[in-house]
C-alpha positions as CSV (number, residue, x, y, z in Angstrom):
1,X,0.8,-9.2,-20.5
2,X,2.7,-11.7,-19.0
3,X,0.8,-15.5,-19.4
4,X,0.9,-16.0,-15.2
5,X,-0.2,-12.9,-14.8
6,X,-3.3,-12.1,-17.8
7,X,-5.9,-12.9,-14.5
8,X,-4.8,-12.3,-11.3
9,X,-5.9,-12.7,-7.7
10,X,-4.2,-10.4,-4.6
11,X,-4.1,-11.9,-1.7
12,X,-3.8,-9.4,1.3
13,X,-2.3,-10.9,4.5
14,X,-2.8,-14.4,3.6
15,X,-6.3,-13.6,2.9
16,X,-8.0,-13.4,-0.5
17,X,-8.7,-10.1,-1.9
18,X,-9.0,-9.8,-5.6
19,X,-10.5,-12.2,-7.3
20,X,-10.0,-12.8,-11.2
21,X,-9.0,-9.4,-12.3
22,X,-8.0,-9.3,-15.6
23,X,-4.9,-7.6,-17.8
24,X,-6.0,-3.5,-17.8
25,X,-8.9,-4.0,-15.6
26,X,-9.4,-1.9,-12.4
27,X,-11.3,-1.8,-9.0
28,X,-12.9,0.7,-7.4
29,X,-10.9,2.5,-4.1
30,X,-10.4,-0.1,-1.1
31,X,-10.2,0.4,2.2
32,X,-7.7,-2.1,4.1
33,X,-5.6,-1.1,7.7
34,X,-2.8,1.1,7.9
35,X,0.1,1.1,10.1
36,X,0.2,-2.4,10.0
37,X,2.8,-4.3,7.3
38,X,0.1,-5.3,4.7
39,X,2.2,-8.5,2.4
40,X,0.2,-8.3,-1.0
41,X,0.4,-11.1,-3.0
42,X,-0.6,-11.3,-6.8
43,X,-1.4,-15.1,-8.3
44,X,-2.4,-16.3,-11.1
45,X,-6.2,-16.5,-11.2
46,X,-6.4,-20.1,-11.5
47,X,-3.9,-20.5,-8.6
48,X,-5.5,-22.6,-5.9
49,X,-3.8,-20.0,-3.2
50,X,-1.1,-18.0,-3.0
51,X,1.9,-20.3,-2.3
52,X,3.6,-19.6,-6.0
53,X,3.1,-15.3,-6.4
54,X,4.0,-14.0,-9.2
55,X,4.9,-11.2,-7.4
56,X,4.9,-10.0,-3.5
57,X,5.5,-6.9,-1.8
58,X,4.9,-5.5,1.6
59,X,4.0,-2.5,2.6
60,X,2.7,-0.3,5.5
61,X,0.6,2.3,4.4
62,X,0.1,5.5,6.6
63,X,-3.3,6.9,8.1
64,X,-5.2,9.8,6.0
65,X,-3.4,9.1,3.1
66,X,-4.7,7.6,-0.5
67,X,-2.6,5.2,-2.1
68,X,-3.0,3.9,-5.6
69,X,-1.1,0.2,-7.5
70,X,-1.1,0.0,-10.6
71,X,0.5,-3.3,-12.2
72,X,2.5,-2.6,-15.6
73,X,4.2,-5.2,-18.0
């Protein structure tokens, strides 16, 4: 994987979510808000927060629906 990102952290909103999850690793479902622009934020795990992502997205996910992210390369 790439270095930055071999242990992550997401960061939801400003807020921590993830912590330390490593290259092909994966969670269990999640529940966070819909119809409200989520940013999500992906650091490396060592990052003290998440002013340098290695990525950032946002999204706003709809109600009664599943969604899945998957990180690749």
């Amino acid at each position: 994987p790439f270095a930055a990102a071999a242990v992550v952290d997401v960061y939801v909103n400003g807020d921590k979510f993830l912590d330390d999850l490593a290259f092909r690793d994966a969670t269990k479902y999640v529940e966070v808000p819909n119809g409200v622009p989520l940013t999500i934020d992906i650091v490396a795990g060592n990052a003290a927060d998440n002013s340098a992502p290695v990525f950032t997205t946002t999204v706003t996910l709809e109600d009664n629906k599943n969604y899945i992210a998957v990180a690749i390369g």
